[in-house]
BAVEXGU-331587 format. One record per residue: x, y, z negated of N, C-alpha, C in turn. Coordinates in pm, whole numbers. Each point is the difference from the previous one (the first is absolute). Layout:
BEGIN
<voro><n_xx>X</n_xx><n_yy>Y</n_yy><n_zz>Z</n_zz><ca_xx>X</ca_xx><ca_yy>Y</ca_yy><ca_zz>Z</ca_zz><c_xx>X</c_xx><c_yy>Y</c_yy><c_zz>Z</c_zz></voro>
...
***
This chain:
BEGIN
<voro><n_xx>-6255</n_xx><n_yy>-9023</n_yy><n_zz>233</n_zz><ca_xx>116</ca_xx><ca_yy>77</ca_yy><ca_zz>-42</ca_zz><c_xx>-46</c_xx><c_yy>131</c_yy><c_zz>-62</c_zz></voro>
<voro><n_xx>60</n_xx><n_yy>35</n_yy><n_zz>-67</n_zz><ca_xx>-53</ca_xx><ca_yy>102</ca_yy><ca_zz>-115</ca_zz><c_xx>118</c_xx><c_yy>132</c_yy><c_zz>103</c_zz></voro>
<voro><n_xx>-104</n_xx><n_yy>131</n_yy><n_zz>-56</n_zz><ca_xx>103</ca_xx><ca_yy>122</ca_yy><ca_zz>84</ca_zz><c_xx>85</c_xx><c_yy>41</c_yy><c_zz>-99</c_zz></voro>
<voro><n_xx>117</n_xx><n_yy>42</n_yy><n_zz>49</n_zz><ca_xx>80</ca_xx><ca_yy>46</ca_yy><ca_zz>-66</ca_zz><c_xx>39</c_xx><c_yy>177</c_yy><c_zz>38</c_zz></voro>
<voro><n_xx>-35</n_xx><n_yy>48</n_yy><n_zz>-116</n_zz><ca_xx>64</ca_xx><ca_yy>146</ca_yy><ca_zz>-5</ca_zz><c_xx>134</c_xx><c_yy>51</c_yy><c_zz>-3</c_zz></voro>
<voro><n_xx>90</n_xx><n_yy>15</n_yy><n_zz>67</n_zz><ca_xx>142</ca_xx><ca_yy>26</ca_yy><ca_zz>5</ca_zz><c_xx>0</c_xx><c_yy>121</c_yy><c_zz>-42</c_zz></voro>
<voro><n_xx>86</n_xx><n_yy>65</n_yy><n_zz>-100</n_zz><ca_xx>57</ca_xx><ca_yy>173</ca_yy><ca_zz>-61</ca_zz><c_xx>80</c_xx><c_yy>27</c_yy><c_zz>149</c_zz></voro>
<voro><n_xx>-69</n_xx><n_yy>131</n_yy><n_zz>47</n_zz><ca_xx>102</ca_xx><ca_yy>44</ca_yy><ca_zz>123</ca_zz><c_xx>60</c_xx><c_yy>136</c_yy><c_zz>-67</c_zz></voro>
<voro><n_xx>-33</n_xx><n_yy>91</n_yy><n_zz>-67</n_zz><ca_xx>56</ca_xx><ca_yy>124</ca_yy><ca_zz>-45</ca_zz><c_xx>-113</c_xx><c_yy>60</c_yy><c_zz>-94</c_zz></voro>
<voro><n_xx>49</n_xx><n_yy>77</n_yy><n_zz>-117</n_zz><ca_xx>-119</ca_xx><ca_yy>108</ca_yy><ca_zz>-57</ca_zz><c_xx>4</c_xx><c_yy>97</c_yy><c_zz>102</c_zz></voro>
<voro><n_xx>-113</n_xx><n_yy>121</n_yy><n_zz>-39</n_zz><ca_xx>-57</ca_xx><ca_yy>117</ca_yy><ca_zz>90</ca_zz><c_xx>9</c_xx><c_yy>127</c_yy><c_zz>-34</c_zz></voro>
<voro><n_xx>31</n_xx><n_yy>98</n_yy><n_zz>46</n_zz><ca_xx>1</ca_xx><ca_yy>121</ca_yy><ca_zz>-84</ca_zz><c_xx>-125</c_xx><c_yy>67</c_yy><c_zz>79</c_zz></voro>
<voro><n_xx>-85</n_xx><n_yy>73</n_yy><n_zz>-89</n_zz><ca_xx>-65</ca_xx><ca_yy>93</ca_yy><ca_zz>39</ca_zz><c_xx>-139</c_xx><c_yy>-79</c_yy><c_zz>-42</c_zz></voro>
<voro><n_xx>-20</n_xx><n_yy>-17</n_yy><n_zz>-128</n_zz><ca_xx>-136</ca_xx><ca_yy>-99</ca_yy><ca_zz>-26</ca_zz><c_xx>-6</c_xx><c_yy>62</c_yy><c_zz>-145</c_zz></voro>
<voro><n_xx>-76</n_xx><n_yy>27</n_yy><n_zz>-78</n_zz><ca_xx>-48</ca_xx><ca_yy>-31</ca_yy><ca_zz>-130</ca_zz><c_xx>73</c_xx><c_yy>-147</c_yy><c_zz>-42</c_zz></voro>
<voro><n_xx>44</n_xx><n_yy>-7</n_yy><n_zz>-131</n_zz><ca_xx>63</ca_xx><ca_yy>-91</ca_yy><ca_zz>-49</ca_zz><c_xx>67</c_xx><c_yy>-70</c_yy><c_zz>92</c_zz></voro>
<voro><n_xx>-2</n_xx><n_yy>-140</n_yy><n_zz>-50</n_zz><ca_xx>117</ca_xx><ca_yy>-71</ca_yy><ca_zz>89</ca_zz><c_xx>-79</c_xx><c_yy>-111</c_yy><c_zz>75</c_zz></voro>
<voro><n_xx>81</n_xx><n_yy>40</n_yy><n_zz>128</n_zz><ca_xx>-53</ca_xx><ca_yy>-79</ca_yy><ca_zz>131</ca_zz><c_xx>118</c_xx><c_yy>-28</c_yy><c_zz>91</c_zz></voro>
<voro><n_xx>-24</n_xx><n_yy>-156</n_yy><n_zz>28</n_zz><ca_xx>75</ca_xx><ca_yy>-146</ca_yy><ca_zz>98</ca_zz><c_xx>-2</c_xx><c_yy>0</c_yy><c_zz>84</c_zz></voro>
<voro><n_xx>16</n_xx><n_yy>-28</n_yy><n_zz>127</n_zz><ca_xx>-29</ca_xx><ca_yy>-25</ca_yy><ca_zz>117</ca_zz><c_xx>53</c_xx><c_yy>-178</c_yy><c_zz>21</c_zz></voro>
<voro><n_xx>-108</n_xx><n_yy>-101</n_yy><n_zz>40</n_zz><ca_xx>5</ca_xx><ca_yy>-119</ca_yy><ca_zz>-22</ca_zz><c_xx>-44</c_xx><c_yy>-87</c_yy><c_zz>158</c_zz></voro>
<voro><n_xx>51</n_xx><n_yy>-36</n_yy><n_zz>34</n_zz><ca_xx>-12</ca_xx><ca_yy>-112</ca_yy><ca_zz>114</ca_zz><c_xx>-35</c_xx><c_yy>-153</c_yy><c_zz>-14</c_zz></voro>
<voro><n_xx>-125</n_xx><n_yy>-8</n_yy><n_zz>61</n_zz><ca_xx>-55</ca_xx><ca_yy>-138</ca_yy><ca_zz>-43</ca_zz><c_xx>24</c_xx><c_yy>-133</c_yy><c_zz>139</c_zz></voro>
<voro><n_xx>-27</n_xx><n_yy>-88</n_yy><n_zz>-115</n_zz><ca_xx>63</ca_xx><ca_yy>-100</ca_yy><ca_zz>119</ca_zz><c_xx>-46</c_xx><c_yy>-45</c_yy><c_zz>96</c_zz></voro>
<voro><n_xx>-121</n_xx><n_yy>34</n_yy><n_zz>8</n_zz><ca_xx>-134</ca_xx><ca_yy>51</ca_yy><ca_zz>112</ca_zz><c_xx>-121</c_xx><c_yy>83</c_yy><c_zz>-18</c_zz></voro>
<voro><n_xx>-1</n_xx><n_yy>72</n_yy><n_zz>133</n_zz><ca_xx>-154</ca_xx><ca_yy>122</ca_yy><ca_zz>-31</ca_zz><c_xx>-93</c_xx><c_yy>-92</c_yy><c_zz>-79</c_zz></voro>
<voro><n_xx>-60</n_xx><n_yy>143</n_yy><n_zz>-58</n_zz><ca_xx>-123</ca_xx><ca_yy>-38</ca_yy><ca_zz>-140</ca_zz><c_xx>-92</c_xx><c_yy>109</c_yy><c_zz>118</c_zz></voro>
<voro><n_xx>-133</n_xx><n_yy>-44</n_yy><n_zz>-4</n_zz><ca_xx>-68</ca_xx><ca_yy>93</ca_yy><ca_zz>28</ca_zz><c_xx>-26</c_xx><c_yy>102</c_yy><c_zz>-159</c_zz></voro>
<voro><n_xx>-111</n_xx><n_yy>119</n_yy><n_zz>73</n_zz><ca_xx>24</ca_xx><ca_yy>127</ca_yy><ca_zz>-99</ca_zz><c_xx>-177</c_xx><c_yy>41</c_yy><c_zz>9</c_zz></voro>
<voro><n_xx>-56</n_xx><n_yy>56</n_yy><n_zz>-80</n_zz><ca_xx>-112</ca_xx><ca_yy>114</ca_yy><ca_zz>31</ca_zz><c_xx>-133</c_xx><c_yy>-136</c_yy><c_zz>-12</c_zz></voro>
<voro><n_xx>-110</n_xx><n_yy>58</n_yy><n_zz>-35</n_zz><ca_xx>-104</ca_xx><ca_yy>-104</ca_yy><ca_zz>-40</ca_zz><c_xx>-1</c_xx><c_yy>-104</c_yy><c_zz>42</c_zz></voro>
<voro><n_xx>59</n_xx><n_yy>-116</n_yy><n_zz>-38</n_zz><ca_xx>-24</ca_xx><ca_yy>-129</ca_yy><ca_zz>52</ca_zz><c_xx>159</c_xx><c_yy>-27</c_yy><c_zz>100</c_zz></voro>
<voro><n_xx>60</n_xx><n_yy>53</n_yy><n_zz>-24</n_zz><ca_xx>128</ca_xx><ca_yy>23</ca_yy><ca_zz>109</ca_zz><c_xx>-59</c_xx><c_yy>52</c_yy><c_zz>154</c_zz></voro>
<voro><n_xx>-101</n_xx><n_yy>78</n_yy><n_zz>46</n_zz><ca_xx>-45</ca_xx><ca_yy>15</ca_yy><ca_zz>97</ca_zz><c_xx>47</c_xx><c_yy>187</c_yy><c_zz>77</c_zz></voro>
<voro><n_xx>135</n_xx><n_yy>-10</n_yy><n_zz>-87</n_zz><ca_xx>61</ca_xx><ca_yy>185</ca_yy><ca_zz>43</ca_zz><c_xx>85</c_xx><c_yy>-39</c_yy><c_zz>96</c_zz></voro>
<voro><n_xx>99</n_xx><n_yy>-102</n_yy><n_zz>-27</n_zz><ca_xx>85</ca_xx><ca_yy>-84</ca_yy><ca_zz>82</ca_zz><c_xx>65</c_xx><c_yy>-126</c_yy><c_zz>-111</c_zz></voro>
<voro><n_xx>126</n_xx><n_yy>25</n_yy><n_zz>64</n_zz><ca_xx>118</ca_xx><ca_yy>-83</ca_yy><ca_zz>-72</ca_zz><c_xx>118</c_xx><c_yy>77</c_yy><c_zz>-8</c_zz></voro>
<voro><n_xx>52</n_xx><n_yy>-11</n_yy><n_zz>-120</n_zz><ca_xx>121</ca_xx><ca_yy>19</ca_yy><ca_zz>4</ca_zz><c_xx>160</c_xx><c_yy>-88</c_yy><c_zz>-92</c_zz></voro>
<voro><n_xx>99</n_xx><n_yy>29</n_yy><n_zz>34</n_zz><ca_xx>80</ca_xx><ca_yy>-57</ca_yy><ca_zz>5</ca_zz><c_xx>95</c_xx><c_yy>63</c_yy><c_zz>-147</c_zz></voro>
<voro><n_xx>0</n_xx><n_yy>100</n_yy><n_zz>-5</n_zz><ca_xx>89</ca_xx><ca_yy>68</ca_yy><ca_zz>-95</ca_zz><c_xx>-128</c_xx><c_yy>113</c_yy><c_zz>-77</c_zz></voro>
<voro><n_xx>17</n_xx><n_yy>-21</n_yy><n_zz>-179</n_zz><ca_xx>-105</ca_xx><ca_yy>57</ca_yy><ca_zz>-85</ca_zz><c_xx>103</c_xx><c_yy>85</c_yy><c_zz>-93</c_zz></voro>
<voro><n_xx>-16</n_xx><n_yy>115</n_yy><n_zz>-16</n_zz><ca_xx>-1</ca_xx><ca_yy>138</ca_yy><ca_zz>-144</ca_zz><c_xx>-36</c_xx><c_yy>-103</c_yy><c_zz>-136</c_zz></voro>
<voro><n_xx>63</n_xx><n_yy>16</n_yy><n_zz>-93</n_zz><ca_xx>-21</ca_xx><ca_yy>-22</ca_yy><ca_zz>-149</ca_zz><c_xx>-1</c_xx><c_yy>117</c_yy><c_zz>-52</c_zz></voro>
<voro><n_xx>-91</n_xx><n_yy>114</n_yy><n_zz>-33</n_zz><ca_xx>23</ca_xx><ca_yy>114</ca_yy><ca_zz>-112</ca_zz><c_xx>-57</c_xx><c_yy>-34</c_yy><c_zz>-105</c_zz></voro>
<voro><n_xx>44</n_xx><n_yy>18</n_yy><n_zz>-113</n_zz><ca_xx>2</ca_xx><ca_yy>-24</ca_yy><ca_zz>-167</ca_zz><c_xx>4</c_xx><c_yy>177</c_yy><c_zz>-100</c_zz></voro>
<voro><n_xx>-134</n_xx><n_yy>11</n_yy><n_zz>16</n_zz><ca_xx>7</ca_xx><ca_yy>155</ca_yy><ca_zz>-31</ca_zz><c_xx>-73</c_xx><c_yy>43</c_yy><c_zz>-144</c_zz></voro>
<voro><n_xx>52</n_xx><n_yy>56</n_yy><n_zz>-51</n_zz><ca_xx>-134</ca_xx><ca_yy>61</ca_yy><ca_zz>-114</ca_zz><c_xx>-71</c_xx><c_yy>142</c_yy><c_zz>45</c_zz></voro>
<voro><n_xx>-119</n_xx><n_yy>-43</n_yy><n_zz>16</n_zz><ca_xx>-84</ca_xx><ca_yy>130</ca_yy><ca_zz>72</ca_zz><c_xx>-78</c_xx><c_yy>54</c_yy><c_zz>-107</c_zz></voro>
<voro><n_xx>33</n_xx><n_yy>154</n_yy><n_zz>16</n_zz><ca_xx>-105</ca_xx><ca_yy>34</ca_yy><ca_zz>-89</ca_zz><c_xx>-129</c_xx><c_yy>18</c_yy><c_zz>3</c_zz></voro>
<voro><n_xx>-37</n_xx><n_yy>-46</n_yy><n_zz>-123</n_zz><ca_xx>-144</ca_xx><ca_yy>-29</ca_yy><ca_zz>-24</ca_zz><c_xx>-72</c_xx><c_yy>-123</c_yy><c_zz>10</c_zz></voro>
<voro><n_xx>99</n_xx><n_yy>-67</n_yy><n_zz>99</n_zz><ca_xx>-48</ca_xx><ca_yy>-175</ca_yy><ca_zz>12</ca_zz><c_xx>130</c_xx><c_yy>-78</c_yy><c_zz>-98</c_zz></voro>
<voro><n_xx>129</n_xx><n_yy>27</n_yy><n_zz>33</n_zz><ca_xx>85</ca_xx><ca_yy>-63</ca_yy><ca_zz>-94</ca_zz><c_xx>85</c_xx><c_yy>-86</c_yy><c_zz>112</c_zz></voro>
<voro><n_xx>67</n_xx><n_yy>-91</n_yy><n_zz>-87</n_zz><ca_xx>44</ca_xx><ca_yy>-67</ca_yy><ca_zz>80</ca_zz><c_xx>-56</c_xx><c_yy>-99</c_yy><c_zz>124</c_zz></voro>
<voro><n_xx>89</n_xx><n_yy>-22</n_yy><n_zz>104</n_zz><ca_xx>-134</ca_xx><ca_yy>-41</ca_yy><ca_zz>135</ca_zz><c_xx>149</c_xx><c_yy>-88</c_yy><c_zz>119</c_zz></voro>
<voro><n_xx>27</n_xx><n_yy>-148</n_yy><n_zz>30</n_zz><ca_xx>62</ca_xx><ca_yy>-40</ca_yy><ca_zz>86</ca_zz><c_xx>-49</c_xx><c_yy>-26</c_yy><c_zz>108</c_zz></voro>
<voro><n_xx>19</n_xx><n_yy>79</n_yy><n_zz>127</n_zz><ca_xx>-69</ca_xx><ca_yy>-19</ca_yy><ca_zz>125</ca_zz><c_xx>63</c_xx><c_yy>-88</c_yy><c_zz>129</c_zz></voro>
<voro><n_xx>-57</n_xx><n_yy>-32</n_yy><n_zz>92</n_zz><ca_xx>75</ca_xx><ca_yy>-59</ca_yy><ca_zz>95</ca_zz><c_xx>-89</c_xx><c_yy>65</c_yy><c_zz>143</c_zz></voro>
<voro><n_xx>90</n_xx><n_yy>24</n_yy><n_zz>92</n_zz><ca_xx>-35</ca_xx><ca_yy>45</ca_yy><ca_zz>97</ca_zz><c_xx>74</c_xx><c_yy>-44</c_yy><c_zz>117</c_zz></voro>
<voro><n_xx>-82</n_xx><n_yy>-1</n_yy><n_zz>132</n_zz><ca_xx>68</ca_xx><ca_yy>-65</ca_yy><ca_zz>128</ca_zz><c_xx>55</c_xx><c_yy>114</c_yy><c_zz>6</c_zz></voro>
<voro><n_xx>159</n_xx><n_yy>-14</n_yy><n_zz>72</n_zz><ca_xx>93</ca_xx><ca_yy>80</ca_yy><ca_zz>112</ca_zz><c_xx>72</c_xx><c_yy>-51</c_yy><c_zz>54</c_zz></voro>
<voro><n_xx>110</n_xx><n_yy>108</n_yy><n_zz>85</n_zz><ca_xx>56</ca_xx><ca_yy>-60</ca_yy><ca_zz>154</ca_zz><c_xx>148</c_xx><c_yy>-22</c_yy><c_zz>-90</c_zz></voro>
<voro><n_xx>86</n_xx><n_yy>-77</n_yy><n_zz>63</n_zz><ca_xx>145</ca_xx><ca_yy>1</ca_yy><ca_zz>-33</ca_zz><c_xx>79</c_xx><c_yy>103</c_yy><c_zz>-48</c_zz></voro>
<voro><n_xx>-44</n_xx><n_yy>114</n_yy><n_zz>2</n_zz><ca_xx>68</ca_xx><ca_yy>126</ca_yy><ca_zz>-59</ca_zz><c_xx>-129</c_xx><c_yy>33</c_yy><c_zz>-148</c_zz></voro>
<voro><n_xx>-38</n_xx><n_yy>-54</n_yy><n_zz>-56</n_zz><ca_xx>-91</ca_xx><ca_yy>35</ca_yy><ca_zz>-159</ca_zz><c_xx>-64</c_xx><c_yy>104</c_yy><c_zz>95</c_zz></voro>
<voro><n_xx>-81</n_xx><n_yy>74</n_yy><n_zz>81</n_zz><ca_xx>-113</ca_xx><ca_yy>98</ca_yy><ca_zz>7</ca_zz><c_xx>-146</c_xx><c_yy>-125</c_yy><c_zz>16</c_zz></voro>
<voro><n_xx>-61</n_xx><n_yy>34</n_yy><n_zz>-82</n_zz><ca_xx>-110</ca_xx><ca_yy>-47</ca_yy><ca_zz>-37</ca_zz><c_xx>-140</c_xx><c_yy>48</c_yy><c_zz>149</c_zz></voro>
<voro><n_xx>-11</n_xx><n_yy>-120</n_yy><n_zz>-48</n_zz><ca_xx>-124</ca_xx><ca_yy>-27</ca_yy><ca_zz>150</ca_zz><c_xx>-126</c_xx><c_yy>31</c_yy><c_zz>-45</c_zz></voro>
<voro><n_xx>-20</n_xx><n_yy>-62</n_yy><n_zz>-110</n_zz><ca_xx>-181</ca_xx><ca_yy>-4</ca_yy><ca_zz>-37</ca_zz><c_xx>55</c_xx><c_yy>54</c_yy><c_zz>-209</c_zz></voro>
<voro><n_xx>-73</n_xx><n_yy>118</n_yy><n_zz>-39</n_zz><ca_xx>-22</ca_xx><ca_yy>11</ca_yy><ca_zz>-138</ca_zz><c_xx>-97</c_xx><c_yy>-77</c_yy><c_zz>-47</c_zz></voro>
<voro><n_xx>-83</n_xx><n_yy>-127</n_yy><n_zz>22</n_zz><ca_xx>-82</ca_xx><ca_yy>-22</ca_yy><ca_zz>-47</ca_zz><c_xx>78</c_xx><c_yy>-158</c_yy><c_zz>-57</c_zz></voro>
<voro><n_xx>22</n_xx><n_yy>19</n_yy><n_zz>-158</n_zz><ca_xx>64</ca_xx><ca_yy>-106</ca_yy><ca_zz>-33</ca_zz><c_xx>-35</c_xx><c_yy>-162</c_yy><c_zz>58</c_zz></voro>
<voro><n_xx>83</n_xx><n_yy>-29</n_yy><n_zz>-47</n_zz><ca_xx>18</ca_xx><ca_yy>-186</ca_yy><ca_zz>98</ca_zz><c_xx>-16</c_xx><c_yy>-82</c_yy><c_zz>-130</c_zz></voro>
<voro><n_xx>-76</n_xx><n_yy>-122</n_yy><n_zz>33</n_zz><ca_xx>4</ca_xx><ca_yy>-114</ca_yy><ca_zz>-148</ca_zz><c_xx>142</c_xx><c_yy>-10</c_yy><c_zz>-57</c_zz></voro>
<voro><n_xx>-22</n_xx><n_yy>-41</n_yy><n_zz>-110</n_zz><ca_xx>86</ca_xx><ca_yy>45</ca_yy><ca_zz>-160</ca_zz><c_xx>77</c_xx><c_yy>85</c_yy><c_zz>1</c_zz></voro>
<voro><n_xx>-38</n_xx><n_yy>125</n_yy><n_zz>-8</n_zz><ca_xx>-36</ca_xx><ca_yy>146</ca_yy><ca_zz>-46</ca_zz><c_xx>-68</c_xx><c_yy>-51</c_yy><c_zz>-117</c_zz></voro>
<voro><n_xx>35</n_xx><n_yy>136</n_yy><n_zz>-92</n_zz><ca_xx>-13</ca_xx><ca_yy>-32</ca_yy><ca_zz>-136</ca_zz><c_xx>-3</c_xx><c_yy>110</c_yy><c_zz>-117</c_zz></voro>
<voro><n_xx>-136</n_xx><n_yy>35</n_yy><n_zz>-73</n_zz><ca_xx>57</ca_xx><ca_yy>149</ca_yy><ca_zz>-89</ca_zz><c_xx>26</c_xx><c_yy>-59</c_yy><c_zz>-74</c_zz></voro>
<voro><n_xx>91</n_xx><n_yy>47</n_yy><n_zz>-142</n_zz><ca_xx>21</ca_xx><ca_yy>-10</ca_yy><ca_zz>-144</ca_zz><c_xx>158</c_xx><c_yy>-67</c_yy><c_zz>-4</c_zz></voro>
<voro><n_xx>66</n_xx><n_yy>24</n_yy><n_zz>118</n_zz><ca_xx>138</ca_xx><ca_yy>-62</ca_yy><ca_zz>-18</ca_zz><c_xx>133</c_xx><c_yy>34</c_yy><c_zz>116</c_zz></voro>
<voro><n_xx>69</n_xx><n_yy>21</n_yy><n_zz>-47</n_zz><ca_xx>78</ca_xx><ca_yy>30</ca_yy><ca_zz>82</ca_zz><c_xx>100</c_xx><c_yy>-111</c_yy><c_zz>127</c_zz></voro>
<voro><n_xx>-6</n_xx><n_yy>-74</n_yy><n_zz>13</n_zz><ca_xx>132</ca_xx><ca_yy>-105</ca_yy><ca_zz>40</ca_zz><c_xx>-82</c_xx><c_yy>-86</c_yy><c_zz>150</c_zz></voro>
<voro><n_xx>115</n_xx><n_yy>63</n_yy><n_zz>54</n_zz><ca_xx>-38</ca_xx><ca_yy>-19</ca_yy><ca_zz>187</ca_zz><c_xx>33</c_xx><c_yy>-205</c_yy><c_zz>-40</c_zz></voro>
<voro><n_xx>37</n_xx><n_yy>-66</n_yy><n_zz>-65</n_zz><ca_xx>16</ca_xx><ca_yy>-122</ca_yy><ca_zz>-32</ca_zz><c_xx>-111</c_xx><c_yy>-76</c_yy><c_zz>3</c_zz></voro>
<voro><n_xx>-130</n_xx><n_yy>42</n_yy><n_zz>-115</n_zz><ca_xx>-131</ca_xx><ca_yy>13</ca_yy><ca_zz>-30</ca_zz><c_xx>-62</c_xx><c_yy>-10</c_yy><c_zz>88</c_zz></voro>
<voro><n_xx>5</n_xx><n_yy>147</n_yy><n_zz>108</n_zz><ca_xx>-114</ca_xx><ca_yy>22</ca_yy><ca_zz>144</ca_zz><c_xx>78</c_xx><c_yy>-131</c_yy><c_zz>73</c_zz></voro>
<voro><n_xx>119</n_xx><n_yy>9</n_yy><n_zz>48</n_zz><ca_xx>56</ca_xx><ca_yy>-170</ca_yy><ca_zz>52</ca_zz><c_xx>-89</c_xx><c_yy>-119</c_yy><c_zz>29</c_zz></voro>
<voro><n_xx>-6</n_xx><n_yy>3</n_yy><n_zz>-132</n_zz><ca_xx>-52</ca_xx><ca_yy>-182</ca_yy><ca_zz>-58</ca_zz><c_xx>-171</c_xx><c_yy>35</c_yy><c_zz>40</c_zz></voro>
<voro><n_xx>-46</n_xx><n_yy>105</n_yy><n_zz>-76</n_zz><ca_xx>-130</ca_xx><ca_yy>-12</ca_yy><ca_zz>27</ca_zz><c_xx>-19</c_xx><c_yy>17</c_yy><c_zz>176</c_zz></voro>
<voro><n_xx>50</n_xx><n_yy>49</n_yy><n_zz>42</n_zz><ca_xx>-83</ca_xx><ca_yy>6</ca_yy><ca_zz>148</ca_zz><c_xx>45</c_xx><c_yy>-207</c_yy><c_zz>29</c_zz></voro>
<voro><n_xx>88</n_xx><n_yy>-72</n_yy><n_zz>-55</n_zz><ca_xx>15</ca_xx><ca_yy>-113</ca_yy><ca_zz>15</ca_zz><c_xx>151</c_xx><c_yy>-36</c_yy><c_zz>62</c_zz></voro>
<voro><n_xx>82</n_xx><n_yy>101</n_yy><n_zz>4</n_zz><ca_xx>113</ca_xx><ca_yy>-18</ca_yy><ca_zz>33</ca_zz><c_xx>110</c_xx><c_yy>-12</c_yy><c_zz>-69</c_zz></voro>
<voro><n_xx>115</n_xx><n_yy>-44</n_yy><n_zz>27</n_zz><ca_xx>114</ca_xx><ca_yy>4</ca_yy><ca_zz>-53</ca_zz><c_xx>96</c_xx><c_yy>70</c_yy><c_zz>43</c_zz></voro>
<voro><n_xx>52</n_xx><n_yy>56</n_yy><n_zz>-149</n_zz><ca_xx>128</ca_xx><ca_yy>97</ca_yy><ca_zz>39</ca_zz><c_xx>136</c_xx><c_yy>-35</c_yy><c_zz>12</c_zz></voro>
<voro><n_xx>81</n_xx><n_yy>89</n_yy><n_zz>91</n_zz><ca_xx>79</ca_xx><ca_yy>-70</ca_yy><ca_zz>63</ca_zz><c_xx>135</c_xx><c_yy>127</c_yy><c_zz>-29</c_zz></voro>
<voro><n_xx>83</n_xx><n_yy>-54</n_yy><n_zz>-37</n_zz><ca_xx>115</ca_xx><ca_yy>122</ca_yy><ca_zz>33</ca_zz><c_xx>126</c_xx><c_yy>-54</c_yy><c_zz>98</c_zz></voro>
<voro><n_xx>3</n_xx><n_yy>44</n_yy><n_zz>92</n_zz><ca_xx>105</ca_xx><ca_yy>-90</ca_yy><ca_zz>104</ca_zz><c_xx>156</c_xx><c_yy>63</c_yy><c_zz>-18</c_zz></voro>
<voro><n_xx>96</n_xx><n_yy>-88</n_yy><n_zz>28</n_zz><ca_xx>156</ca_xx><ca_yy>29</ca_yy><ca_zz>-20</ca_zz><c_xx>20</c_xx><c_yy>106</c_yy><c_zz>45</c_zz></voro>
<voro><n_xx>-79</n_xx><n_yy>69</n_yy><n_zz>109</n_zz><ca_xx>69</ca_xx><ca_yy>166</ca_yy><ca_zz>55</ca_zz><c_xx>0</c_xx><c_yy>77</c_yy><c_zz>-95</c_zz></voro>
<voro><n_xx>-178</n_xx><n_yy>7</n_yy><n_zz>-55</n_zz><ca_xx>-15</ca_xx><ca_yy>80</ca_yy><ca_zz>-57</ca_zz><c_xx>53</c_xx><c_yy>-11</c_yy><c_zz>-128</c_zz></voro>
<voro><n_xx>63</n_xx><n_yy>-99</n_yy><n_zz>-98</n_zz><ca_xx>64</ca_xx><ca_yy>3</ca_yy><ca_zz>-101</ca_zz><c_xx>82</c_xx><c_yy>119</c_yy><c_zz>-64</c_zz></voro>
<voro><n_xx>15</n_xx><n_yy>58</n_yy><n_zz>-103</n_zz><ca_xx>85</ca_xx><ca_yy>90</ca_yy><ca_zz>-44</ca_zz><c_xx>106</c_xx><c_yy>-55</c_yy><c_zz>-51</c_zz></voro>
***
C-alpha cells in the first residue's frame, strides 16, 4: 500500500508557503530514518535568498511545529510545489472532504 499524504491546514509563520500534512502511516525521518518516526510532515515552498527556490519536507506533531530541520526525502531546490516534494518522497496527495473549500 502506497502512503498517502492528507492536506490538514496551511501555516503561518514560515518563509513562503507551508502545509501541514498527515500521512497514512509514520515515515521514519533523519539518516536512514534512524531520528524516529513520524506521522504528520511540514511542506515549505520558499524562495531563499541566494539559493532560490527550495521545497522542503519536515517531520512534526499534529499542530505543524516542526520536530527535526533537517529535510526529509523529496525535498527539492529549483521549484516551488509541496505536490512535487509529495510524489518524490513516494507519496500521494490527498485532499479530504473536511478540508475542502
Amino acid at each position: 500500500m502506497s502512503i498517502t499524504a492528507t492536506f490538514i491546514k496551511d501555516l503561518d509563520g514560515f518563509n513562503g508557503h507551508a502545509s501541514l500534512y498527515k500521512l497514512s502511516e509514520p515515515v521514519g525521518y533523519g539518516w536512514d530514518g534512524d531520528k524516529g518516526k513520524t506521522e504528520y510532515v511540514v511542506v515549505s515552498a520558499a524562495n531563499v535568498l541566494f539559493s532560490g527556490n527550495e521545497t522542503y519536507i519536515f517531520p512534526a506533531n499534529e499542530k505543524g511545529n516542526v520536530s527535526d530541520w533537517a529535510e526529509m526525502a523529496g525535498s527539492y531546490r529549483g521549484g516551488l510545489s509541496h505536490e512535487e516534494a509529495i510524489i518524490n518522497a513516494g507519496w500521494t496527495l490527498h485532499f479530504s472532504n473536511e478540508n475542502a473549500a
